[in-house]
N, C-alpha and C positions, 0 to 999 in steps of 0.2 A: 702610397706604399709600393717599394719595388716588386716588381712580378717576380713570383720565384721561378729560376732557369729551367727545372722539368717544365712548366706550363709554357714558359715561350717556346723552348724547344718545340711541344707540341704542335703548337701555334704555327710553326713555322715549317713542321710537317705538311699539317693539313693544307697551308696554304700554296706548298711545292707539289701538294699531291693532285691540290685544286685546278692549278694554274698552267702544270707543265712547269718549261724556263722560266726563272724567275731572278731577275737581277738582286743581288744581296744587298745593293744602295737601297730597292726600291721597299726591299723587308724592314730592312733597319730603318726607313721611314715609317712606314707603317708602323712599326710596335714600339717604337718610341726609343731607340735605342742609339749608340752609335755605330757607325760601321766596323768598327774597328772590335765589338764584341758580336756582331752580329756574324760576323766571319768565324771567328772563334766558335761560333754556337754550328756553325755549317763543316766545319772543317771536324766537329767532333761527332756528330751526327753523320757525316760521309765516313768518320773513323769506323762507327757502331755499322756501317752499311743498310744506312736508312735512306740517305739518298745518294747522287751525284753531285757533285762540284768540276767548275768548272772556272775560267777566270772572269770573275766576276760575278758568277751566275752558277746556283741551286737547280739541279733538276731531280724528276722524280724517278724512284726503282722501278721498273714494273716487272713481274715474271714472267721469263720463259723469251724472250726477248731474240731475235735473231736479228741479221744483217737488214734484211728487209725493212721489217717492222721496226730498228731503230731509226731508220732513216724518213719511216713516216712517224716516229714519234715526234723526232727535230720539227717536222711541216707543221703536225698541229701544234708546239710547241709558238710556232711563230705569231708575232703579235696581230689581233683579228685586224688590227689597221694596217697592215702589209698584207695583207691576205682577201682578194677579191674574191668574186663569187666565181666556182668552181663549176664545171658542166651538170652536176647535181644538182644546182639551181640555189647554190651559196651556203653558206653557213648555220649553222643554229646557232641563236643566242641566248646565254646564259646570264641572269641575274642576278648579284647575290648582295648582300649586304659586307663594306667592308667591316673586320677584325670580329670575325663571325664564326667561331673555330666549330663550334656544333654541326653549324651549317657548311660547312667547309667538305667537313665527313660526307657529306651529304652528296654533296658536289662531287667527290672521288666516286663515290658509287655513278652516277650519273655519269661524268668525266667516261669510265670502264665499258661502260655498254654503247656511249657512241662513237667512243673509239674501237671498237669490235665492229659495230657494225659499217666502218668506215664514212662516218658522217665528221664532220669539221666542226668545233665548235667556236666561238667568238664571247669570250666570258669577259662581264662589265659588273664591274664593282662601287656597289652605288655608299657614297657618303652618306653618312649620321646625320641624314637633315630630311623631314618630311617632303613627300613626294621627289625625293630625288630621282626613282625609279624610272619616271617616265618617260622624261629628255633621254633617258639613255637608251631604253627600246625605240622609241622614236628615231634616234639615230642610227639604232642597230636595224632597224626597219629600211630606215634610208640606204643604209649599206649593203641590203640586200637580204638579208638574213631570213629564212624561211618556216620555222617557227621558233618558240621563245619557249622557252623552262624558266620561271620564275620565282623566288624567294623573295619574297618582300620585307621591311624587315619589321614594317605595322607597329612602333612605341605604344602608340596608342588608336582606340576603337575609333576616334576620332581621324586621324591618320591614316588607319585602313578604308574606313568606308568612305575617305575621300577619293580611295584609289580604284573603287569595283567602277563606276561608269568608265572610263577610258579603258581598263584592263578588259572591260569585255566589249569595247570593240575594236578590240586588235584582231586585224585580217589574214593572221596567221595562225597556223595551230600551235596551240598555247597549252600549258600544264602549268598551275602551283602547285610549288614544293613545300610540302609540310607549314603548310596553312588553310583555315578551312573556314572562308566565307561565311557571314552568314546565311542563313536558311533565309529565301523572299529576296535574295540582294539580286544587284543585276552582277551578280559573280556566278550566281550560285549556277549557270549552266556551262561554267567553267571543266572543265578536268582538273580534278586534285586530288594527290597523291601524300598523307601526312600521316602520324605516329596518332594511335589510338590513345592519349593522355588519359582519358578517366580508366582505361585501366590499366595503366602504369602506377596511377593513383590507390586504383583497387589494388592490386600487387602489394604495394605499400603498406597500407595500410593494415592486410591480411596477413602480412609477416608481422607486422608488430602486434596486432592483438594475439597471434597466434605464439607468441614470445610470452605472452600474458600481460602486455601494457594495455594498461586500460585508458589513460591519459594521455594523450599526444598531441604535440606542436608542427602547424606545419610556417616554416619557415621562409616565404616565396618572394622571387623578383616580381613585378608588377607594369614591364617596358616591353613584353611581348606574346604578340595570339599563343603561346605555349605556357607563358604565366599565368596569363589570364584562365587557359583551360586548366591547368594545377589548381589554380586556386578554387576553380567554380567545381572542379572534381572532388577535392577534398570537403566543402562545406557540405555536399551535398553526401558522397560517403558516410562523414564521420557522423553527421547529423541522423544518420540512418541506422550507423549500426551499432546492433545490440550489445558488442561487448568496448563501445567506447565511450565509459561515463562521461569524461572532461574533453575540449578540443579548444584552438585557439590557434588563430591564423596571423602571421607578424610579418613586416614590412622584412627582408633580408638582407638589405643593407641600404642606407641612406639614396647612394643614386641609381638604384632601381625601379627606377620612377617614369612615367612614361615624359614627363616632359621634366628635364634634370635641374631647370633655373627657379621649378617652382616648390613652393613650401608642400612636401608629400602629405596626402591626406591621414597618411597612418607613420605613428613613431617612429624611429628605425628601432630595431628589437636590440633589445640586451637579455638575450636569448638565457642566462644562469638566472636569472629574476623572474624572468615567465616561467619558466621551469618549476621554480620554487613556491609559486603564487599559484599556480595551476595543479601544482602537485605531479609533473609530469615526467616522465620515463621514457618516454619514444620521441621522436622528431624526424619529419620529413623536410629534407632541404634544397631548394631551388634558389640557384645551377650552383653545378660543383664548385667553382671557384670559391660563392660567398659559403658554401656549406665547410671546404676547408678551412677556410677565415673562423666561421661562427664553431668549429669542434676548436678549433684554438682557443678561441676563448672562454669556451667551456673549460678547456684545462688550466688556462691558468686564472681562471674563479673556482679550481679547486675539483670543477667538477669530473669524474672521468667515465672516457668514451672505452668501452662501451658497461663501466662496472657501474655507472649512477644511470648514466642515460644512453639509450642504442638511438643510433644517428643512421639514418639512410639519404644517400643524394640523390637528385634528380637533374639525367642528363648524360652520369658517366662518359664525360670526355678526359678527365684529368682525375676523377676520386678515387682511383685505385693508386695515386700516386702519394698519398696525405702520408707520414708517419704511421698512422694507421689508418691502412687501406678499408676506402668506405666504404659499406653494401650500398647498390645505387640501380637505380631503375635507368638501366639501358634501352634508350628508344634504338629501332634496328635503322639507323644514320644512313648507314651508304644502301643499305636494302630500298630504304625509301625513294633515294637518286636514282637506282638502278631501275627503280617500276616506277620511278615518273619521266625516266629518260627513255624507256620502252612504250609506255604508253604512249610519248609525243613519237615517237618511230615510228608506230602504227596511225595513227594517224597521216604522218606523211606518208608511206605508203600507200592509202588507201584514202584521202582527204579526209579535210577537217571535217566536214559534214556527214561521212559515213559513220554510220552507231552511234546512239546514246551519248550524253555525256556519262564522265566516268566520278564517282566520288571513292575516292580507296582509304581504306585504311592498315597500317598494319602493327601488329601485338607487339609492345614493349617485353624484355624478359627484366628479372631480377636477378643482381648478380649477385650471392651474397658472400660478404666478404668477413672482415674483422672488427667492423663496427656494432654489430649486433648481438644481443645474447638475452636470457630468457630477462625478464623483468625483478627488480629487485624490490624485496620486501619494504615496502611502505604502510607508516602508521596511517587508516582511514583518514581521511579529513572531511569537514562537516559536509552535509550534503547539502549540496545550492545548485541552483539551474546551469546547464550544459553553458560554456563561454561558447561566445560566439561572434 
């Protein structure tokens, strides 16, 4: 299915915000497009004064902007392979997963406070294949790079905890970004800086009983440590509390899956049938994109958002953009870049081995929008054990 052009658009924000300069060959590789619309998408986004254009090449807005400061914007603009170690003692290097728009946000917070604090950054974008992460720090390591901010992008548990031995003996100071090891791992004396998910969860779900849905679906991808934590937050929620009779957790779309070649452990949902079988009125949906997809097809099975069923996403990167804009649990994105790019700051200031390590978290809010409204009258249905 074609991406629809508000989400690339985004897409291609987050990633000029992420990146600095950014070649518009190397976008339009990246999101699958041609060049030739990928210009068009740049050229109309520099119309709206989202970003800069330039020949060839996307760069980002920032405020407040003078003589000076544009001209160290261009330096750290420059590619970290042109760019040796500076009397500062080199670079920091950035990790991130590519076509990772969530994470992206992430990265702009992060990006803002070391460029404030005049620190260089060197940002490497690792491929959709297990343990890509490492060669690339590794190299960033080689090149000098003097600590690392990390997102990893973890499909699966399998995946992550092959990555906690190496990642925790990297001899520089280190931060993950909006991931959180396990408890006992050789991570866990890590610095981590991530979005408090079970109660974004709580959030969630507190709006909908409080709407008076008693029965709700949570709808979730199953390819990343933030799925994984929705999913183990909701069973655990719903199964708790007192005003949610019925609950029932579905696959969100077929390749949301930690490993995409193999046959998924759970259906993919056809989310008006669960609904109807469950008896249900609320749904929570993980991430926005499949949440726009699965309210689509609530409508044309008839059902409507929000007169049959209140839909809320999880992620708000793109759900306020649906036809009808989704109420959705905003984790604070660039907040979390910015205090896990501070964290690694102080640390270099003051070495890796002064203080504690750090475990942070911080509070998702609920936006709420047009998706949601009080619960609609339904006939009882017989009483059977809570799904699960």
């Amino acid at each position: 299915m074609r991406e629809p052009v508000d989400l690339r658009r985004q897409r291609i924000l987050a990633a000029v915000q992420a990146r600095g300069a950014t070649r518009v060959s190397d976008l339009a590789t990246e999101l699958a497009v041609s060049v030739v619309t990928l210009r068009r998408d740049v050229e109309e986004l520099a119309r709206a004064g989202k970003l800069r254009r330039g020949h060839g090449i996307a760069r980002p807005i920032l405020p407040e902007q003078d003589e000076g400061h544009d001209r160290r914007q261009e330096q750290s603009e420059t590619p970290a392979s042109a760019s040796g170690p500076g009397p500062d003692g080199g670079p920091v290097a950035v990790v991130v997963p590519e076509r990772h728009a969530y994470l992206y946000e992430m990265l702009h917070g992060a990006r803002t406070a070391f460029e404030e604090a005049g620190v260089r950054i060197a940002l490497h974008i690792a491929p959709a294949a297990p343990g890509a992460e490492q060669p690339l720090v590794e190299r960033a390591l080689a090149d000098g790079a003097r600590g690392l901010l990390i997102a990893p992008r973890w499909r699966s548990l399998a995946t992550e905890e092959a990555d906690y031995a190496w990642l925790a003996r990297v001899d520089v100071p280190t931060v993950v970004m909006e991931r959180r090891p396990r408890r006992g791992s050789a991570l866990h004396g890590v610095d981590t800086v991530c979005t408090d998910h079970w109660y974004g969860v709580h959030l969630a779900v507190e709006h909908l009983t409080g709407l008076g849905h008693r029965r709700i679906v949570l709808a979730a991808r199953d390819d990343s440590p933030t799925a994984r934590a929705v999913r183990a937050a909701f069973t655990e929620i719903a199964a708790d509390h007192p005003q949610v009779d019925k609950w029932a957790v579905a696959l969100s779309s077929p390749g949301a899956v930690p490993e995409p070649s193999a046959e998924p452990a759970e259906k993919p949902l056809e989310l008006p049938r669960l609904l109807d079988e469950l008896g249900a009125t609320g749904a929570l949906l993980h991430g926005d994109v499949d949440a726009l997809m699965l309210v689509q097809s609530l409508r044309d099975a008839g059902v409507r958002v929000p007169e049959d069923c209140s839909a809320i996403a999880y992620d708000d990167v793109v759900a306020g953009l649906g036809s009808t804009p989704l109420t959705a649990v905003s984790p604070p994105k660039a907040e979390v870049g910015r205090a896990a790019a501070e964290l690694l700051l102080r640390r270099l200031g003051r070495g890796a081995a002064a203080g504690p390590a750090h475990r942070a978290e911080l509070l998702p809010t609920l936006k709420v929008r047009g998706s949601t409204r009080s619960a609609p009258y339904r006939d009882p249905l017989p009483s059977t054990p809570a799904a699960h």
